[in-house]
Backbone as ProteinMPNN parsed JSONL, in Angstrom:
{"seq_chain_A": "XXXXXXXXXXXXXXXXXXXXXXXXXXXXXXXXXXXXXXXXXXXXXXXXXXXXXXXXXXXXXXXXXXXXXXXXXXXXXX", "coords_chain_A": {"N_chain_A": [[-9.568, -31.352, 6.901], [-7.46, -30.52, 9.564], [-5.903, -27.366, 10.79], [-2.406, -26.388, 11.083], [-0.744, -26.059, 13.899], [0.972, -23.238, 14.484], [4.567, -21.924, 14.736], [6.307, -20.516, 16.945], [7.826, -17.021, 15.706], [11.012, -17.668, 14.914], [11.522, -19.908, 14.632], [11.826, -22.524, 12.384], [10.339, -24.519, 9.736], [9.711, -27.962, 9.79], [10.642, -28.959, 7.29], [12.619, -27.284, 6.299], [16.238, -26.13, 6.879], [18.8, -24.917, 8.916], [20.962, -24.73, 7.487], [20.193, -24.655, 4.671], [20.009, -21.841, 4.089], [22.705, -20.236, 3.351], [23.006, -17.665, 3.446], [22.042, -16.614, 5.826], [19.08, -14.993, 7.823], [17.146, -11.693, 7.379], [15.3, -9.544, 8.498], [12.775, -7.855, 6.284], [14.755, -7.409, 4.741], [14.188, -6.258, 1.63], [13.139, -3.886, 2.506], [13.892, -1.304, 2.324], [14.327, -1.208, -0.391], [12.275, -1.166, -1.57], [11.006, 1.01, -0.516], [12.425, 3.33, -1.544], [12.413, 3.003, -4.158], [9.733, 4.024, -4.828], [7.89, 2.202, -4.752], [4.534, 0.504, -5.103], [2.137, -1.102, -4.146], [-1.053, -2.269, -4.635], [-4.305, -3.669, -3.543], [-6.931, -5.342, -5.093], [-10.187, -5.58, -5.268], [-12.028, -8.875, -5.869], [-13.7, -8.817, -8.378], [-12.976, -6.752, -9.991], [-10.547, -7.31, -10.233], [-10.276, -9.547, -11.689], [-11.653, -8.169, -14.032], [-10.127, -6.891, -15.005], [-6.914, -7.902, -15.866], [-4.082, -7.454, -15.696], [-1.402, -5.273, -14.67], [-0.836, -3.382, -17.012], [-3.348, -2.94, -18.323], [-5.342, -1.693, -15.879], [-3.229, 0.147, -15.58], [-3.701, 1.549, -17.646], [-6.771, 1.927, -17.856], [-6.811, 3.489, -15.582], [-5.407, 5.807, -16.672], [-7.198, 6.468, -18.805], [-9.231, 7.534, -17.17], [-8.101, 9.651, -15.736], [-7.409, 11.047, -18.082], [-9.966, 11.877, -18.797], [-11.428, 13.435, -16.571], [-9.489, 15.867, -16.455], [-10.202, 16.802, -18.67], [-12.497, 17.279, -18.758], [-12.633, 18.825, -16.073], [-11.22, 21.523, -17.304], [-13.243, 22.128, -19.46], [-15.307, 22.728, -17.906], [-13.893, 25.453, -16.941], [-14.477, 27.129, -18.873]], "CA_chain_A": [[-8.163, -31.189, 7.134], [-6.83, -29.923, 10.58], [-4.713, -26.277, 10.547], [-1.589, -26.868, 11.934], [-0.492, -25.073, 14.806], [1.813, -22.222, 13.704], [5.191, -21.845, 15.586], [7.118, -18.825, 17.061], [8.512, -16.522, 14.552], [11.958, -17.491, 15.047], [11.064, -21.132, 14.514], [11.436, -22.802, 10.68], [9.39, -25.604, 9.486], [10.626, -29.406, 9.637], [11.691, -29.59, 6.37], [13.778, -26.582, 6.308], [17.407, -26.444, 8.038], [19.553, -23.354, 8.847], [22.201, -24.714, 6.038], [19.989, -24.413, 3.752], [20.08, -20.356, 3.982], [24.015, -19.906, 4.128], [23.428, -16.043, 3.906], [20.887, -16.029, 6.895], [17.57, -14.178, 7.852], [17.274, -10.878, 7.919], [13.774, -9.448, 8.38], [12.719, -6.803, 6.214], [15.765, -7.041, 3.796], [14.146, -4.833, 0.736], [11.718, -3.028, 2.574], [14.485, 0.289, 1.968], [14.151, -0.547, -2.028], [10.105, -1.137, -1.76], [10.384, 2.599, -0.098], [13.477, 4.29, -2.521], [11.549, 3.392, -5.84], [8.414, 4.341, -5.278], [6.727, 1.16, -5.483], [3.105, 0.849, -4.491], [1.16, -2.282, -4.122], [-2.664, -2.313, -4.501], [-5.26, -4.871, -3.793], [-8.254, -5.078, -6.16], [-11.778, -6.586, -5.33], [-11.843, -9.903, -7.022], [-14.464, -8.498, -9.404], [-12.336, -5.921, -10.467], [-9.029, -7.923, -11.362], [-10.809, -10.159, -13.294], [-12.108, -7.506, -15.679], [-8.317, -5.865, -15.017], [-6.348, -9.093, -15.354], [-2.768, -7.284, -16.14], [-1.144, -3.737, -14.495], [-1.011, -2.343, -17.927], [-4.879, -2.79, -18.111], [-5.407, -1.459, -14.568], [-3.143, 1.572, -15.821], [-4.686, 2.108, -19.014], [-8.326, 2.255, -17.563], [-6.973, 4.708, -14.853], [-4.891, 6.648, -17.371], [-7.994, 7.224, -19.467], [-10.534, 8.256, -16.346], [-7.552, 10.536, -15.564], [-7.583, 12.502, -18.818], [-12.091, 12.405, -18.833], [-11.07, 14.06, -15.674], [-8.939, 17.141, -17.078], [-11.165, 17.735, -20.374], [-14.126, 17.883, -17.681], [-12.31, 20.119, -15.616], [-10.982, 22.165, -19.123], [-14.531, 22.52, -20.371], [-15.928, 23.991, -16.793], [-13.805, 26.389, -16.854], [-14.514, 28.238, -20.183]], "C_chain_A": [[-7.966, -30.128, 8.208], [-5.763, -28.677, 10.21], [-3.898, -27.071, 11.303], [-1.174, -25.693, 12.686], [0.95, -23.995, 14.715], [2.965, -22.538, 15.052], [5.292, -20.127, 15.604], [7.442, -18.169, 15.796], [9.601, -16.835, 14.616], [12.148, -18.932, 15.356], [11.312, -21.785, 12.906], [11.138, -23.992, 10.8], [10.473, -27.145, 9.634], [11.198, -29.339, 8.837], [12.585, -28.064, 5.768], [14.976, -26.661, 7.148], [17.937, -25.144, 7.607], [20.498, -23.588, 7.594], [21.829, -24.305, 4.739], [19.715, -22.795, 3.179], [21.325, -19.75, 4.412], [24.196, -17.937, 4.572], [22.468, -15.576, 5.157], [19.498, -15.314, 6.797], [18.193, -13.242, 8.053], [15.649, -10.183, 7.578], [14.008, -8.108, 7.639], [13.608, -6.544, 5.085], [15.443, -5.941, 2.704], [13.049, -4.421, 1.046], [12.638, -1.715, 2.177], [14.196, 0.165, 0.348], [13.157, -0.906, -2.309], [10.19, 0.668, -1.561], [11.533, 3.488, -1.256], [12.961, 4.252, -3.813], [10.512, 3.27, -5.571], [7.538, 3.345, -5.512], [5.474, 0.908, -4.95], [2.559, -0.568, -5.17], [-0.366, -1.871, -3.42], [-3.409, -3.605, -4.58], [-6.276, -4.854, -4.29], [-9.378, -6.222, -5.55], [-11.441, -7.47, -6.27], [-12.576, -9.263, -8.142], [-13.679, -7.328, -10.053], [-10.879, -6.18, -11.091], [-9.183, -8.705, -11.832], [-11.462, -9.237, -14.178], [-10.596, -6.592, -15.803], [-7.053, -6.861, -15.007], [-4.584, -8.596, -14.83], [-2.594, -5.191, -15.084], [-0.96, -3.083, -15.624], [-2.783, -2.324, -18.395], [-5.625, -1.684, -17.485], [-4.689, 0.085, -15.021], [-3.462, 2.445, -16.999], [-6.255, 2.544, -18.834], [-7.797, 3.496, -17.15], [-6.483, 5.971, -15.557], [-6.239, 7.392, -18.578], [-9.367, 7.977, -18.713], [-9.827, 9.721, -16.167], [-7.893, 12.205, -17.081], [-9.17, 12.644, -19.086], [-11.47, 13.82, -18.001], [-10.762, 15.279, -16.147], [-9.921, 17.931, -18.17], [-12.5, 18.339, -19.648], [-13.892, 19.43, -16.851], [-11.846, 21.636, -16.591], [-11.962, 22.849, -19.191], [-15.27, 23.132, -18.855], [-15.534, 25.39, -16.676], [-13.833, 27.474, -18.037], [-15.72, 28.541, -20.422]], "O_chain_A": [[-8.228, -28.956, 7.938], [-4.849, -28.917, 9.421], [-4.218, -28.051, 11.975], [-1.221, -24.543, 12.25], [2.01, -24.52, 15.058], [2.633, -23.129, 16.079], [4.862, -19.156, 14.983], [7.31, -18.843, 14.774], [9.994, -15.807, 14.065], [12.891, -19.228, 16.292], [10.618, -21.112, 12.144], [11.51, -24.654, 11.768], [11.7, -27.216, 9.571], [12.399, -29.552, 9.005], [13.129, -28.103, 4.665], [14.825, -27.271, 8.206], [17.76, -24.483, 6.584], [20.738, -22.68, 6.797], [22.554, -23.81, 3.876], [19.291, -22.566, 2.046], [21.406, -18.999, 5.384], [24.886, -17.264, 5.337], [22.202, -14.401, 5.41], [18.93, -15.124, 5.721], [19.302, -13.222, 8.587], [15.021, -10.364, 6.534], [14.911, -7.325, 7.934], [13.368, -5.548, 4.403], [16.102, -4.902, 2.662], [12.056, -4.433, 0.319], [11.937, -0.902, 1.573], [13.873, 1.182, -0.266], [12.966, -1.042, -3.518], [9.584, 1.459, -2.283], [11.003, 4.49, -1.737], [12.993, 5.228, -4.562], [10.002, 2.256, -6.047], [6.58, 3.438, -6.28], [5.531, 1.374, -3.812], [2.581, -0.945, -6.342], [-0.709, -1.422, -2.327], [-3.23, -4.46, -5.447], [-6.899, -3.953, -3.73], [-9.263, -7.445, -5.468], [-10.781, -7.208, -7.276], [-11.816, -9.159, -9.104], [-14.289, -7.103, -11.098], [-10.268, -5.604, -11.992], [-8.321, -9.005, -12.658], [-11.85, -9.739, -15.233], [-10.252, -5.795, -16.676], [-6.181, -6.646, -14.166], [-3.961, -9.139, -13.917], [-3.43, -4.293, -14.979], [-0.874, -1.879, -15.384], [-3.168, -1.258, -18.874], [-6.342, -0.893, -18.097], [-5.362, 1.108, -14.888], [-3.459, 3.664, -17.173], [-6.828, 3.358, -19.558], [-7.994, 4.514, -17.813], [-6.937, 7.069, -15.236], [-6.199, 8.53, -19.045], [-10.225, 8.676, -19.25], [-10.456, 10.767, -16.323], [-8.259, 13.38, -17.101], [-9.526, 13.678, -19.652], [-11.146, 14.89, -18.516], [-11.75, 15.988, -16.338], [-10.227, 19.105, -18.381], [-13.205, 19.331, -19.834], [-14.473, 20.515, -16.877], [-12.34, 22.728, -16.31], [-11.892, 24.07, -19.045], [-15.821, 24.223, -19.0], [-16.29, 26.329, -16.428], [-13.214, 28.537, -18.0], [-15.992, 29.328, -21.328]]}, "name": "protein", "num_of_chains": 1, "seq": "XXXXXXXXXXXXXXXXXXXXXXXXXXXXXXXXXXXXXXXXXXXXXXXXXXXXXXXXXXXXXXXXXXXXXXXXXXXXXX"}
């Protein structure tokens, strides 16, 4: 199977039509509320989000390296 040859950006596919987007393009629309809450997208090695399938997984591992972390640092200094 042949790629197909991409258009311009400012181009939409055959089977789209401008009507069918009465409120228009606008590029970028929630990149201000990606950046106002704090949100953070990570990409994981495949081998790593299959043993992490879920973000409460993923923050449960890191939440428990975090406190090793502290008790390690804790116990050096006494």
């Amino acid at each position: 199977m042949r790629k197909s040859k991409r258009s311009s950006g400012n181009e939409l596919r055959r089977e789209y039509r401008r009507s069918d987007f009465p409120k228009g393009f606008v590029r970028g629309r929630y990149a201000s509320r990606m950046q106002s809450e704090g949100s953070n997208v990570v990409v994981l090695d495949p081998e790593i989000a299959h043993a992490f399938p879920t973000s409460e997984a993923v923050n449960e591992a890191l939440g428990s390296i975090l406190k090793a972390a502290k008790n390690a640092r804790v116990s050096k200094r006494r």
